[in-house]
C-alpha positions in Angstrom: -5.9 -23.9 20.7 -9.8 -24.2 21.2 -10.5 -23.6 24.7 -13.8 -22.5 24.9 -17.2 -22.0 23.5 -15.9 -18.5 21.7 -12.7 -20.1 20.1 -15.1 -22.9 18.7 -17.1 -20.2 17.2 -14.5 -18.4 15.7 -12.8 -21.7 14.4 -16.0 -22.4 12.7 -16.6 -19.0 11.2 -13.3 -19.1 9.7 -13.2 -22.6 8.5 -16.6 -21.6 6.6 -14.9 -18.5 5.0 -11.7 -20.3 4.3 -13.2 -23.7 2.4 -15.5 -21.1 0.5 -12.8 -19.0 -0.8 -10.7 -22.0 -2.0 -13.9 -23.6 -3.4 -15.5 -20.4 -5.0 -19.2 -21.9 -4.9 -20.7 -23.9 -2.5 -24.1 -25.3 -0.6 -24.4 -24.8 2.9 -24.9 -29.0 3.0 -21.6 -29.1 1.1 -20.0 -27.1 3.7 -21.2 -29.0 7.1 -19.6 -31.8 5.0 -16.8 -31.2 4.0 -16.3 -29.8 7.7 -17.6 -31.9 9.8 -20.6 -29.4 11.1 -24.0 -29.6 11.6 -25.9 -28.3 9.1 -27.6 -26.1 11.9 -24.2 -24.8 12.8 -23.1 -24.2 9.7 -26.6 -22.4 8.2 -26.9 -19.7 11.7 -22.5 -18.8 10.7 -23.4 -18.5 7.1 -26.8 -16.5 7.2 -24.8 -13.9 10.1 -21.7 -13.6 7.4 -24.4 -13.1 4.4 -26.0 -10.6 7.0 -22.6 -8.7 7.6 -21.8 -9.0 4.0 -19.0 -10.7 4.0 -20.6 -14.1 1.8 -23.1 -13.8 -0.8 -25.8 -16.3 -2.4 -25.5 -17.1 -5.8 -28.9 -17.2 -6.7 -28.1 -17.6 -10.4 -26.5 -21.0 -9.8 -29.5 -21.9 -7.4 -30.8 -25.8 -8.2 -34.3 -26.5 -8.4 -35.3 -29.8 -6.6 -38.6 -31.3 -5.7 -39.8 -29.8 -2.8 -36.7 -27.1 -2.2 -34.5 -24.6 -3.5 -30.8 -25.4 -2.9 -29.2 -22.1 -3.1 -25.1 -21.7 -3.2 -22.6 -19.6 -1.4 -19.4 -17.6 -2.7 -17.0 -14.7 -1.1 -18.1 -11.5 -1.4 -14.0 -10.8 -2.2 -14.7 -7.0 -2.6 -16.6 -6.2 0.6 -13.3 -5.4 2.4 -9.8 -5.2 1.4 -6.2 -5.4 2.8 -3.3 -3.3 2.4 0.1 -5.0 1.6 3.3 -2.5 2.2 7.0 -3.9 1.3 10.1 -1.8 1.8 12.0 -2.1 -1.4 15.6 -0.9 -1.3 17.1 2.5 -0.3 13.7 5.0 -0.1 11.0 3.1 -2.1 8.3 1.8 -0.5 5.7 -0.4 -2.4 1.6 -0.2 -1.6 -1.0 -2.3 -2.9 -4.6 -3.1 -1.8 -6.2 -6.7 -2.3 -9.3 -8.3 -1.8 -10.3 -10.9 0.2 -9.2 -13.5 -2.1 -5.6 -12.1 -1.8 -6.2 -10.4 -5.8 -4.0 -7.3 -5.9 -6.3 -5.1 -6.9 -3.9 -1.7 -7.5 -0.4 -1.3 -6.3 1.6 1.6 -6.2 5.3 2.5 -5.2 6.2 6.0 -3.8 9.5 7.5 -2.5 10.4 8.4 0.8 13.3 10.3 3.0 15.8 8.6 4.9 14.5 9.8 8.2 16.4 9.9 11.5 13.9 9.2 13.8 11.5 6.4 14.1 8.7 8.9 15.0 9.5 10.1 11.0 9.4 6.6 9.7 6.2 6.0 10.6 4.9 9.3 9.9 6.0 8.4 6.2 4.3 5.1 6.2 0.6 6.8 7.5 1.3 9.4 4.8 1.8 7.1 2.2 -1.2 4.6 3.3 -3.8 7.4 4.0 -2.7 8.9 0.6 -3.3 5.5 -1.1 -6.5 4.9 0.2 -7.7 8.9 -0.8 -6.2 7.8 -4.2 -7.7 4.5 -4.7 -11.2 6.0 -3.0 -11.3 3.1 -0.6 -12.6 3.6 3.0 -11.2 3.4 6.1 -13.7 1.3 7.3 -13.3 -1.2 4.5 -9.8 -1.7 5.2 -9.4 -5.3 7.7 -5.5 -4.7 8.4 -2.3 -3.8 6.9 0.6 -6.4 6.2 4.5 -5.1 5.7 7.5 -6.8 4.5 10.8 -6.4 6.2 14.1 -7.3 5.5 14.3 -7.8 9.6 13.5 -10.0 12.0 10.2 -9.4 14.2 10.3 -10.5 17.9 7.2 -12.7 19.3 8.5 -11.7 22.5 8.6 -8.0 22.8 7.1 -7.1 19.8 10.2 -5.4 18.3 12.1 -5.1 15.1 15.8 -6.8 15.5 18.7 -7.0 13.0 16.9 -5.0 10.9 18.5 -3.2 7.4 17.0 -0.3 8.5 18.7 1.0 11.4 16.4 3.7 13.3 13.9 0.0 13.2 16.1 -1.4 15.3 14.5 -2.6 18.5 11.5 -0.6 17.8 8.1 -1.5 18.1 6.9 -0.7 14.5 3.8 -2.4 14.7 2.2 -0.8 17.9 3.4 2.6 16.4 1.9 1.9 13.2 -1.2 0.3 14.5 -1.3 3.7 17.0 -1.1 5.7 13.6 -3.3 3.8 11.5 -6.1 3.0 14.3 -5.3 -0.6 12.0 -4.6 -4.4 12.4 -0.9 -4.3 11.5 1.0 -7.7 10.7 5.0 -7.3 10.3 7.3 -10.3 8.8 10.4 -10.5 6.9 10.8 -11.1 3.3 11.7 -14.9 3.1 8.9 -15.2 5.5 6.4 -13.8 3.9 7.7 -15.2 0.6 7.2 -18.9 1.7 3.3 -18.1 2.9 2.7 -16.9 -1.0 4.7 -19.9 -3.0 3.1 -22.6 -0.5 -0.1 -22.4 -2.1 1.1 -23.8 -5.9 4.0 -25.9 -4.7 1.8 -29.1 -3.9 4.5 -29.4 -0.8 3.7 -28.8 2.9 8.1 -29.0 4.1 9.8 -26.0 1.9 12.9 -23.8 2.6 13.3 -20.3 1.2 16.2 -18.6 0.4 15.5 -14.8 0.1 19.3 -13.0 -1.6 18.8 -9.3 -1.6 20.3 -6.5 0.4 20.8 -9.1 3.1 20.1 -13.1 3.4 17.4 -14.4 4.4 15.6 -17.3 4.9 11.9 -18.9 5.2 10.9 -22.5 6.4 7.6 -24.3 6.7 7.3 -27.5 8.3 3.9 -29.8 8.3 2.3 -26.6 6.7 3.3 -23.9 8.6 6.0 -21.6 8.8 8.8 -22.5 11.3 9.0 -19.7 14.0 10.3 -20.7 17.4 10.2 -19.5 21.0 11.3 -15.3 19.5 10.3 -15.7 16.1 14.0 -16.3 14.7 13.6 -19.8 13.8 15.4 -21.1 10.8 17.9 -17.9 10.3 21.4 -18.3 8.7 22.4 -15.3 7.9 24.7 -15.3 10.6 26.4 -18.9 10.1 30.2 -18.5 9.8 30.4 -20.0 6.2 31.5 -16.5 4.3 34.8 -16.2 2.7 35.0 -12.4 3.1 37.3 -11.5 5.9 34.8 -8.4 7.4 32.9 -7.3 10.5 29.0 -8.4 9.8 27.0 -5.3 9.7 24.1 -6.7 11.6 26.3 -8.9 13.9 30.4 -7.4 13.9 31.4 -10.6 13.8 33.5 -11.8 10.4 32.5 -14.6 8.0 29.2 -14.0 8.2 27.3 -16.2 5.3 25.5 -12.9 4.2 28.4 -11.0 4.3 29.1 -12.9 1.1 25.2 -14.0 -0.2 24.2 -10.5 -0.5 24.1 -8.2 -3.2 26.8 -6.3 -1.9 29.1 -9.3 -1.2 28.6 -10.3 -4.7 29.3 -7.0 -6.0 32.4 -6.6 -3.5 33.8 -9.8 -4.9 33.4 -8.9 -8.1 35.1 -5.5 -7.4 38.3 -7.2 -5.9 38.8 -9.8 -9.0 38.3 -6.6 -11.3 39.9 -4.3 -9.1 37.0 -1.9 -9.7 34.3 -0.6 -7.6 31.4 -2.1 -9.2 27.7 -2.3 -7.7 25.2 -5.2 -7.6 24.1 -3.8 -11.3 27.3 -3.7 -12.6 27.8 -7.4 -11.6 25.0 -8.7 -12.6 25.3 -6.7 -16.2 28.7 -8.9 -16.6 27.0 -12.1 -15.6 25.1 -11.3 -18.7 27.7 -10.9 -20.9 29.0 -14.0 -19.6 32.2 -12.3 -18.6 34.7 -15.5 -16.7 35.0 -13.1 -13.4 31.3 -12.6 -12.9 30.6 -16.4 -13.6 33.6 -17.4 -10.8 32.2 -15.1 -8.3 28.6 -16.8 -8.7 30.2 -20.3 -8.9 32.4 -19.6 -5.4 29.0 -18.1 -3.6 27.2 -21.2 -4.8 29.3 -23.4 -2.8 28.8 -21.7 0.1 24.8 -22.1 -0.2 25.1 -25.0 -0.9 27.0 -25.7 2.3 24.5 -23.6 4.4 21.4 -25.1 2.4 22.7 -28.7 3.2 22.5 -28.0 6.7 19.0 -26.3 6.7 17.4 -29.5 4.1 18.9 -32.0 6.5 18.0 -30.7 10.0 14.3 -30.0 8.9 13.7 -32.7 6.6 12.4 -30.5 3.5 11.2 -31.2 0.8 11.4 -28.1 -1.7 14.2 -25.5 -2.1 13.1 -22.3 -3.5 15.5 -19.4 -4.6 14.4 -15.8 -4.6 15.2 -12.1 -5.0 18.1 -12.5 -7.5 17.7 -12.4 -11.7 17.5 -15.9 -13.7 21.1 -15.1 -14.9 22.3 -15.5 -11.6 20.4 -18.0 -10.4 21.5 -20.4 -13.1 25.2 -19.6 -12.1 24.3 -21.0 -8.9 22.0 -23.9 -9.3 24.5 -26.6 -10.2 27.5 -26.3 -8.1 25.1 -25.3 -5.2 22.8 -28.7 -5.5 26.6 -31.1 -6.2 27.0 -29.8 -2.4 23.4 -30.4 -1.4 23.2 -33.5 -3.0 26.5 -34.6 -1.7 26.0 -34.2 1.8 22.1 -35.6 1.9 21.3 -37.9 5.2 20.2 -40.4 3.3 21.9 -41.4 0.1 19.0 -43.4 -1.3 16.8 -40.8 -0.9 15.6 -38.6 -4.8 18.3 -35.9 -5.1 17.0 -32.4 -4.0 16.6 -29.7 -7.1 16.4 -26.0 -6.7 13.6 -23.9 -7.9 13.6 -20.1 -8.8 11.3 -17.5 -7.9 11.0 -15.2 -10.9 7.7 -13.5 -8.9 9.9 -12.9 -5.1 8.9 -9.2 -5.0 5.2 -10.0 -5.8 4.9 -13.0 -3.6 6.4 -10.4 -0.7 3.8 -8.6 -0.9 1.0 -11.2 -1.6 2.4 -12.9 1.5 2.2 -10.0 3.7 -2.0 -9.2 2.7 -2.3 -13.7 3.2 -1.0 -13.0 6.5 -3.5 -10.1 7.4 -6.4 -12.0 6.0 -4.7 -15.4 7.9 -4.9 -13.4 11.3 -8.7 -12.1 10.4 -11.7 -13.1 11.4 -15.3 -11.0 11.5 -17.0 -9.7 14.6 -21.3 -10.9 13.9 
C-alpha cells in the first residue's frame, strides 16, 4: 500500500527494474510509457540505478535520430546475486546462487548431521552458505538475500516455523536466527509455495493450485496473481483434511485420517507394504509401478481418488483455473491422472463449465528452488 512520498518512490524504482528485466532492452521513453511515468521521473530512477550499477546502457543498440541519441536500457543481471537453499530429504541440503534474472548460475548439494538442537541447524546452514560463497568466489556484499524451501508452514504472525518435517524447526524462528547468522535478507516458504511462484510465469494463468507429494502433502494456490496466504500464512492447506483411508495417528497433527497420511511417500509405500505384506520403501514402490506390477497400480489408483476428492474441494472453493502436480515421477503421476480428474470432473460447480485437466511438474525440485531466489529478488528493492 502506497502511503507516502517514499513508498511511491520505491514502487517506481521497482516497477522500472521489473518491466526491464521482462523486456531485456528498453528506452527510458518506452519505460515512462509503458508505466505511466513521467519521463523526468523515470530518467532521475534510471540514471541513480545505472549510477549504483544495478542497470546498464546498451550503447551498442543506441539509435541515431536527427538531433539525438536514443540510448537503451538492460539489467545488469550479474551485479548482485541471490542464494536459493532447499532442504531435500533426510540430511541433504541443496545451494545455488542466481542472478538477478532468477538464472541459476551454480548449484550445489552437501550433506549435513541430524542435529538436536536448533542452534546446530543453523550453524550447518551458515557453514554451508559461507562455504558456497568461498567456493563460488562470490562476495558477501554482492549477495541481496537468501531464499529456503521448507516442507513446513511459516507463520506471518510470529515469525515461526509450524508443522514442520523437521522437528527441532518446530516453532522456531529460523529466519531471525539465520538472518542473525548470515547478517542477510532471509525469505522462508514451503515447497508447494514456492513451487507455484516458479510455474506461474509459463502457465499463461493468473488462478492455479499446486499439489506438492513428497515426504508430506502440500499444497500452493494463487488467486488474481498472487499466492493465497491468509491472516497466519496457512491459507489453502490440506494436508490435514480427514479424507485418508489409513487408520493412524497424523504425525504432524495425532489425529487419524489425515489426507497426507496417505498422499505421501510413505503412505504410498505403507500401502504398498500391506497388499504385499512386505516392508517396502517409497523406491521400492515406485520401482513396481514401473514394472507395471497390479498392486503398485491399485495403490496409486485408490490415492487418486482421494485427491481427487480433496482437489475437488480446493478447484471449487477458489475458482482455479490450472491444477499442477509435483514432487512425484511421470510413472506415478500417470497412475493418478485419470481416476483423480473423473472425481474432479464429476463434482465441478458448474457442469457446463470446460472439464479441468491435470498438469505434471517434471522440474518440482528446480522450480523449489527457483521459487525461493523469485521470492528474495520479489521482496528486493535498492537503497540510491
Amino acid at each position: 500500500m502506497i502511503e507516502n512520498i517514499i513508498d511511491l518512490k520505491l514502487k517506481n524504482i521497482k516497477d522500472i527494474i521489473n518491466t526491464i528485466r521482462l523486456s531485456g532492452l528498453m528506452s527510458r521513453k518506452q519505460l515512462a510509457e509503458d508505466l505511466g511515468l513521467s519521463f523526468a521521473t523515470v530518467s532521475n530512477v534510471c540514471n541513480s540505478l545505472i549510477e549504483h550499477g544495478v542497470l546498464i546502457e546498451d550503447f551498442a543498440k543506441a539509435e541515431k535520430t536527427i538531433g539525438r541519441t536514443t540510448k537503451f536500457i538492460t539489467l545488469n543481471k550479474d551485479m548482485y546475486k541471490i542464494i536459493g537453499i532447499s532442504m531435500e530429504g533426510a540430511g541433504v541440503i541443496r545451494i545455488c546462487l542466481s542472478n538477478l534474472k532468477n538464472e541459476i548460475i551454480s548449484q550445489k548439494k552437501y550433506m549435513y548431521q541430524a542435529n538436536s538442537t536448533i542452534d546446530g541447524f543453523v550453524e550447518d546452514i551458515a557453514s554451508i552458505y559461507f562455504d558456497y560463497l568461498k567456493e563460488t568466489g562470490v562476495d558477501e556484499e554482492n549477495i541481496i538475500g537468501i531464499g529456503i524451501a521448507l516442507s513446513a508452514v511459516f507463520s506471518q504472525v510470529d515469525e515461526c516455523i509450524v508443522s514442520s518435517e523437521i522437528s527441532i524447526l518446530e516453532n522456531q524462528p529460523l529466519k531471525k536466527l539465520i538472518e542473525a547468522r548470515t547478517k542477510k535478507t532471509v525469505f522462508i516458504d514451503n515447497d508447494a509455495n514456492l513451487c507455484i511462484v516458479s510455474v506461474k510465469n509459463f502457465t499463461n494463468s493468473e488462478n492455479i493450485v499446486y499439489l506438492y507429494i513428497n515426504i508430506g502433502l502440500g499444497i500452493g494456490t494463487i488467486q488474481k496473481g498472487k499466492v493465497t496466504r491468509g491472516e497466519r500464512g496457512f491459507a489453502s492447506e490440506i494436508c490435514h483434511m480427514p479424507l485418508g483411508l489409513l487408520e493412524k495417528p497424523c504425525w504432524l497433527c495425532g489425529s487419524s485420517n489425515c489426507l497426507q497420511t496417505d498422499i505421501s511417500k510413505s503412505g504410498f509405500a505403507e500401502k504398498f507394504s500391506a497388499v504385499k505384506n512386505i516392508e517396502a520403501s517409497w523406491d521400492d514402490y515406485i520401482e513396481a509401478l514401473n514394472n507395471s506390477d497390479d498392486d503398485a497400480v491399485n495403490v496409486a489408483r485408490e490415492n487418486a481418488v482421494i485427491i481427487g476428492k480433496a482437489l475437488s474441494s480446493v478447484v471449487n472453493l477458489l475458482d482455479s483455473e490450472k491444477i499442477i502436480i509435483g514432487g512425484i515421477p511421470k510413472v506415478l503421476f500417470d497412475e493418478l491422472k485419470v481416476p483423480a480428474l473423473k472425481e474432479i470432473n464429476d463434482r465441478k460447480v458448474v457442469r457446463s463449465m470446460p472439464d479441468f485437466k491435470l498438469i505434471f511438474d517434471d522440474e518440482s525440485y528446480e522450480h523449489i528452488i527457483s521459487g525461493a531466489t523469485e521470492a528474495v529478488f520479489d521482496k528486493w528493492c535498492p537503497n540510491i
